[in-house]
C-alpha positions as CSV (number, residue, x, y, z in Angstrom):
1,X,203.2,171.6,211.3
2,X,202.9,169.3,208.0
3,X,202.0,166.1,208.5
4,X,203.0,165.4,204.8
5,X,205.6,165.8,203.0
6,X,206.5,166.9,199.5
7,X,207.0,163.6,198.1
8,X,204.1,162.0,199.9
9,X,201.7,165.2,199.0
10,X,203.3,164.2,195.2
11,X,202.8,160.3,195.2
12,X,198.8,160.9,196.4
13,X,198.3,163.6,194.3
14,X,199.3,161.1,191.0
15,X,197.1,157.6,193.0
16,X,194.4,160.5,193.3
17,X,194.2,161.3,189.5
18,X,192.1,158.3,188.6
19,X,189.1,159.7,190.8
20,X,186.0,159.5,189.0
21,X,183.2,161.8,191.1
22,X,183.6,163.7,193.8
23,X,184.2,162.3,197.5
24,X,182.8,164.8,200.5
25,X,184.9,164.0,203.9
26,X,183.1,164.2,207.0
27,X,185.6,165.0,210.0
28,X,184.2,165.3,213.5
29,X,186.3,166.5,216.4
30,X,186.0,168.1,219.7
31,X,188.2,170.4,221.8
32,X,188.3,168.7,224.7
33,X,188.6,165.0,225.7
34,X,190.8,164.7,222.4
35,X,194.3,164.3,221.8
36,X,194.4,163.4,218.2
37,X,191.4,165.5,217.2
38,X,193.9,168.4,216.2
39,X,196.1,166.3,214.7
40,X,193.2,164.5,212.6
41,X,191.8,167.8,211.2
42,X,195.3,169.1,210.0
43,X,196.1,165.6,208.6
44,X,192.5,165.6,206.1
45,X,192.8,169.1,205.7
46,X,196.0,168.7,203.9
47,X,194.7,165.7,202.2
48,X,191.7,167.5,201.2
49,X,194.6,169.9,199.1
50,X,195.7,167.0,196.9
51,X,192.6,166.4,194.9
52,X,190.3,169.4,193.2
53,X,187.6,166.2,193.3
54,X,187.9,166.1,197.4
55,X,185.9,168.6,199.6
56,X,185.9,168.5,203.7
57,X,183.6,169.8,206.2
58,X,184.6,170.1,210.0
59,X,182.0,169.1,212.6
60,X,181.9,169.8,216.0
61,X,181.0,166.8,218.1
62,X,178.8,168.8,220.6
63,X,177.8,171.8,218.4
64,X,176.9,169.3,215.3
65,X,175.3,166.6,217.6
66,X,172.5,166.7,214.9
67,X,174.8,165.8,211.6
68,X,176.7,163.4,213.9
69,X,173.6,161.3,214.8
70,X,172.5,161.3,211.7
71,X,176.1,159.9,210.3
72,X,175.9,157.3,213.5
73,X,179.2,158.9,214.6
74,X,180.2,157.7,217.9
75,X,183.7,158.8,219.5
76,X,186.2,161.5,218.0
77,X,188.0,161.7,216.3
78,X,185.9,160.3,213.5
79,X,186.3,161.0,209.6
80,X,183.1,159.7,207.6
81,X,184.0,159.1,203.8
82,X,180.6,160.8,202.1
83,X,179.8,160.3,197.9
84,X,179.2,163.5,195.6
85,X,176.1,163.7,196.9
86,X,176.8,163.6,200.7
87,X,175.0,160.2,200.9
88,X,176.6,158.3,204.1
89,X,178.1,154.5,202.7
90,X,179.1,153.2,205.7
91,X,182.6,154.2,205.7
92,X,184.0,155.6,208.7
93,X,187.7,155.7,210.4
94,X,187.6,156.6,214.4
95,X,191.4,157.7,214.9
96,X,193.4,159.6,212.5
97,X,194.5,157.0,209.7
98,X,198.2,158.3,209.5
99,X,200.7,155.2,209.7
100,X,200.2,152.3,207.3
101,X,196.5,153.1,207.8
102,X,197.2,156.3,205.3
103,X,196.8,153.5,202.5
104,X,193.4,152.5,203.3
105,X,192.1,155.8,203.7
106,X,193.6,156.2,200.3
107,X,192.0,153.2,199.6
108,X,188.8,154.0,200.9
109,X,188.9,157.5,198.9
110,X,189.0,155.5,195.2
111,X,186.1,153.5,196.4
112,X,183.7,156.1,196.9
113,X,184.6,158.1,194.1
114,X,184.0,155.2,191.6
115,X,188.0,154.3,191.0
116,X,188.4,151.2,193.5
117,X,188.8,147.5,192.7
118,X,186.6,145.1,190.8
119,X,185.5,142.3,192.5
120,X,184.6,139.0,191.2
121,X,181.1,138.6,190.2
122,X,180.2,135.5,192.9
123,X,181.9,137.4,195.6
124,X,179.4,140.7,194.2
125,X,176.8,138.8,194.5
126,X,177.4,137.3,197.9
127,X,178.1,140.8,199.6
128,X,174.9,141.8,198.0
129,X,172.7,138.7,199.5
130,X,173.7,140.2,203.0
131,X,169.9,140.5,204.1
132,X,170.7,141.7,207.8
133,X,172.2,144.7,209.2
134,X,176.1,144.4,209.7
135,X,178.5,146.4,211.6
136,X,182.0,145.7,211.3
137,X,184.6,146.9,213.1
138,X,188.7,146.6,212.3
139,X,190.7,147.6,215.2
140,X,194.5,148.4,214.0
141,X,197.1,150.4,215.3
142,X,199.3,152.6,213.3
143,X,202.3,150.8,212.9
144,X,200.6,147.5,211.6
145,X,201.4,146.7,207.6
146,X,198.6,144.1,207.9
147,X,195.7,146.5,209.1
148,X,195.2,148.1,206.0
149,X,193.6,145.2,204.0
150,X,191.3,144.3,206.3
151,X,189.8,147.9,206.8
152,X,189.6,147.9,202.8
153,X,187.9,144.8,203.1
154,X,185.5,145.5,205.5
155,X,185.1,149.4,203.7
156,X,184.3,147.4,200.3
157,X,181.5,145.3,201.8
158,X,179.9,148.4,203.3
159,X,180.1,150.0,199.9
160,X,178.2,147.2,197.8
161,X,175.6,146.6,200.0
162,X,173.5,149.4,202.8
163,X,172.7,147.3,205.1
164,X,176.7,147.0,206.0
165,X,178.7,149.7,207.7
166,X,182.1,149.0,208.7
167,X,185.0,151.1,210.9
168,X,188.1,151.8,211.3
169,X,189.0,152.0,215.4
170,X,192.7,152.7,216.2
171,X,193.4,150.7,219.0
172,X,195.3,153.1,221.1
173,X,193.4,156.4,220.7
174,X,190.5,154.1,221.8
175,X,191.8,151.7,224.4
176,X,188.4,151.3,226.3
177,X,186.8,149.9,223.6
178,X,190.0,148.2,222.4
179,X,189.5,146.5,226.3
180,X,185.7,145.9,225.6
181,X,186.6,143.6,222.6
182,X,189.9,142.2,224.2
183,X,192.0,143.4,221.3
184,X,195.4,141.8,222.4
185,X,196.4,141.5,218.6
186,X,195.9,143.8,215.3
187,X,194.3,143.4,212.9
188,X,191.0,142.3,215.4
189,X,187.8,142.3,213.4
190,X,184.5,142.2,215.3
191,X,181.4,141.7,213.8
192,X,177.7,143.1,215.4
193,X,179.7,143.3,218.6
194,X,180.1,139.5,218.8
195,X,181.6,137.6,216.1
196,X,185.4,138.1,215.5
197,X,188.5,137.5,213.2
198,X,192.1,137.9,213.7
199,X,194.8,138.9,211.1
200,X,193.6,140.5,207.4
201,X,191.6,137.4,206.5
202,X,190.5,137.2,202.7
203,X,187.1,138.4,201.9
204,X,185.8,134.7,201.6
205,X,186.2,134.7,205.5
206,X,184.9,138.3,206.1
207,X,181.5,136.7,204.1
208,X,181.4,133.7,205.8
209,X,181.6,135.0,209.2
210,X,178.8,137.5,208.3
211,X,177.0,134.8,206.9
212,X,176.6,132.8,209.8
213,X,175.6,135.7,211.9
């Protein structure tokens, strides 16, 4: 089964060509206790194909329980965005990002390897005064045009500063959780478990929220 097709496999393969370094991606999945874990390896392993600058490893959930502590990986199915140098940045998407989310894993693919979006300099400095550790996480379903932005948003922050990682969390692969933060709308952003947002709020409000953490 394709999960892409030839157009789509064409229009990444040219939004790919800017890639500066290397991006290694980090999928973890499990045979049982998964539905989408099948479905999420054959999706990145035919991403993987469109880029000679992308490289994926598979990881078992139970067999790799070292590699997926040490990537703070959680639930699968998980995909952890890694630079050339396999150094973990924070990025992570639990659920396979197929829907709308295919553009911030697209997204989140230019940022590691050095091609994403320049930011201006006061926001810059303000994601790098975050002094605290941060988890953020963006709960978004697949059929949501809004989600995408705030996953690249919270995926940027993690990027420009270590003491930030942020994840993607489809709602519906993982509706405990979605229960556990009463997600009743998408895009529902939770910050260290507590704070929250609704809707792709601008960066400003992503910052300020973490700021009064």
């Amino acid at each position: 089964m394709a999960f892409l097709n030839d157009d789509i496999r064409k229009q990444i393969t040219e939004i790919f060509e800017p890639m500066k370094k290397n991006v290694n991606i980090a999928v973890f999945v499990q045979e049982s206790d998964c539905e989408s874990c099948e479905d999420t390896k054959g999706y990145m392993e035919e991403m993987a194909e469109l880029s000679d600058k992308l490289t994926l490893t598979v990881y078992d959930m139970n067999a790799d329980a070292e590699k997926a502590a040490e990537l703070n990986v959680e639930y699968t199915p998980a995909i952890v965005l890694l630079d050339e140098n396999n150094k973990d940045l924070g990025i992570k998407y639990y659920g396979i990002p197929a829907g709308h989310e295919i553009n911030s894993f697209i997204t989140g693919v230019l940022e590691v390897s050095g091609a994403g979006e320049e930011l201006p300099a006061e926001l810059i400095a303000r994601i790098e005064g975050i002094d605290k550790p941060v988890n953020i996480k963006v709960f978004v379903t697949l059929s949501c045009p809004h989600c995408p932005g705030a996953v690249a948003k919270a995926h940027k922050i993690a990027l420009l500063n270590p003491l930030v990682n942020a994840e993607m969390v489809e709602a519906n692969t993982f509706g405990e959780l979605s229960n556990k933060f009463n997600v009743s709308g998408v895009p529902k952003i939770i910050f260290n478990d507590g704070a929250d947002l609704v809707g792709n709020q601008p960066l400003e409000e992503f910052l300020s929220t973490i700021e009064s953490l």
